[in-house]
C-alpha positions as CSV (number, residue, x, y, z in Angstrom):
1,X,0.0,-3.3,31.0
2,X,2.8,-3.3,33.3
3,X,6.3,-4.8,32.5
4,X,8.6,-5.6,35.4
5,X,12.2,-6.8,34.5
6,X,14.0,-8.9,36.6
7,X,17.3,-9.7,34.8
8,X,19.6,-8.0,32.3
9,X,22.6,-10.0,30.8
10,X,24.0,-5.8,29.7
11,X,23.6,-2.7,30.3
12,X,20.4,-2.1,28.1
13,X,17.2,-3.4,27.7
14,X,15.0,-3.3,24.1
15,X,11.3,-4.3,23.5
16,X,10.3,-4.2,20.1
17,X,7.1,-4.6,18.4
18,X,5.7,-5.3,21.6
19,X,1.6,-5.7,20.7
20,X,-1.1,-6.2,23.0
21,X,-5.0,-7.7,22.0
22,X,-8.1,-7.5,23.8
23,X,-11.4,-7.6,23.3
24,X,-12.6,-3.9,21.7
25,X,-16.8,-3.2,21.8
26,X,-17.1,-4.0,18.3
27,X,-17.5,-6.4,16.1
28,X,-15.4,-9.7,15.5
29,X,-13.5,-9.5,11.6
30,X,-14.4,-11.6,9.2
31,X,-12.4,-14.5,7.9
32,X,-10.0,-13.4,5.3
33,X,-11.9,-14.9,2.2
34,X,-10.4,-16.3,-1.1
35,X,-7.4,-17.6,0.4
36,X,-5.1,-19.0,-2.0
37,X,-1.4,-20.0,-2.0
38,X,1.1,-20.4,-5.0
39,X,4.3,-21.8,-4.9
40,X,6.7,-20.6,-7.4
41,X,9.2,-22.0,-9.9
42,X,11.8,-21.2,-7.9
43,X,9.8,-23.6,-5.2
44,X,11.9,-21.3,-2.3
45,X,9.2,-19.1,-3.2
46,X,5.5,-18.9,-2.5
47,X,2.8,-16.5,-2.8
48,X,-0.5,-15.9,-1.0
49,X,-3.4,-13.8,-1.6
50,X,-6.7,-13.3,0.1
51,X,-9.6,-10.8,-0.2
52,X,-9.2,-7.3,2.0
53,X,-11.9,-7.4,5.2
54,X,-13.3,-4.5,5.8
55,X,-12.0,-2.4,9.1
56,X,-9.0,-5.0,9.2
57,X,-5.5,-3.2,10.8
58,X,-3.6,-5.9,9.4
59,X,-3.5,-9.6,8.7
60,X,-1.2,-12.4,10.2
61,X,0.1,-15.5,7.8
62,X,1.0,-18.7,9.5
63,X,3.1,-21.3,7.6
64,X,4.3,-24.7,8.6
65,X,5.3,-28.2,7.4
66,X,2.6,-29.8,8.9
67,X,-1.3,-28.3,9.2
68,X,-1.0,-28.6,12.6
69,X,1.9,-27.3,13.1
70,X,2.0,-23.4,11.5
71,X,5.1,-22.3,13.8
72,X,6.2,-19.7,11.7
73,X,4.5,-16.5,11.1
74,X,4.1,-12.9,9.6
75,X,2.1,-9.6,10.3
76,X,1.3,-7.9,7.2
77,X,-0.3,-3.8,7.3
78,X,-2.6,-2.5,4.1
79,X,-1.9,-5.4,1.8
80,X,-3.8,-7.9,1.2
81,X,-0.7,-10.6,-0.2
82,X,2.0,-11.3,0.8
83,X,5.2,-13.4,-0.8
84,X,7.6,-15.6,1.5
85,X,11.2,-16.5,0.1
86,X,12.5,-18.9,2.9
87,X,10.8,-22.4,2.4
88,X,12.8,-25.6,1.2
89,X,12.3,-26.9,-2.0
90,X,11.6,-30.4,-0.9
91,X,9.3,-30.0,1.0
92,X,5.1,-29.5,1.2
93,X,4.3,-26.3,3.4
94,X,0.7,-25.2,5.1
95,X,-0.9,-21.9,5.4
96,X,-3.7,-20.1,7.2
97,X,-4.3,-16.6,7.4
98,X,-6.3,-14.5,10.1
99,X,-7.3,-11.0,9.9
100,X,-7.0,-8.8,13.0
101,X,-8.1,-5.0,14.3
102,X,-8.8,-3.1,18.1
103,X,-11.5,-5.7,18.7
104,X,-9.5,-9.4,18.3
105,X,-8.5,-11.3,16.0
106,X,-11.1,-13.5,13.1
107,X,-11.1,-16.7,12.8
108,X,-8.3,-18.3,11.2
109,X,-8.7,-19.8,7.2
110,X,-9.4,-23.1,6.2
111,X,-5.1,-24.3,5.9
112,X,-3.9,-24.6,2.7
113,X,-1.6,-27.1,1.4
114,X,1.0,-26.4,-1.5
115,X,3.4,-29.5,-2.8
């Protein structure tokens, strides 16, 4: 990886969580199984769970208010859940989740709607 910069409106420059995929010599993950998603009575809230794969670094959640349309997203490391507290309460939200390691990333879950 190289990283040429060009412009800087200041005097200093930060990269964070800078991550880089390829394609390792193993084996694809498996798609995170079990997928479910709860919303909460406090319907800010929702909660999604899925089953662990095995050699998975982590797992990224995608959310959206259309299924085609999953703009926002989060990485989550050695859990297999994770809770958002952000969404609007009058609104229906859609969720996948994909599993990821050295070797790429699995294919993504059947999306999941919550009212």
């Amino acid at each position: 990886m190289r990283y040429e910069h060009k412009y800087l409106t200041n005097q200093y420059l930060a990269i964070s969580e800078f991550r880089v995929f390829g394609k390792g010599k193993g084996a694809l993950l498996k798609t995170p199984a079990n997928f479910t998603a709860q919303r909460d009575t406090d319907r800010r809230n929702a909660f999604l769970n899925w089953d662990k794969v095995a050699d998975a670094m982590g797992y990224v959640v995608y959310w959206g208010i259309q299924p085609d349309r999953l703009n926002l997203s989060a990485m989550v490391y050695g859990e297999n859940a994770y809770e958002i507290r952000a969404l609007n309460t009058d609104q229906p939200y859609y969720f996948r989740v994909e599993a990821f390691s050295e070797h790429g990333i699995s294919a993504g879950s059947s999306v999941l709607s919550v009212e």
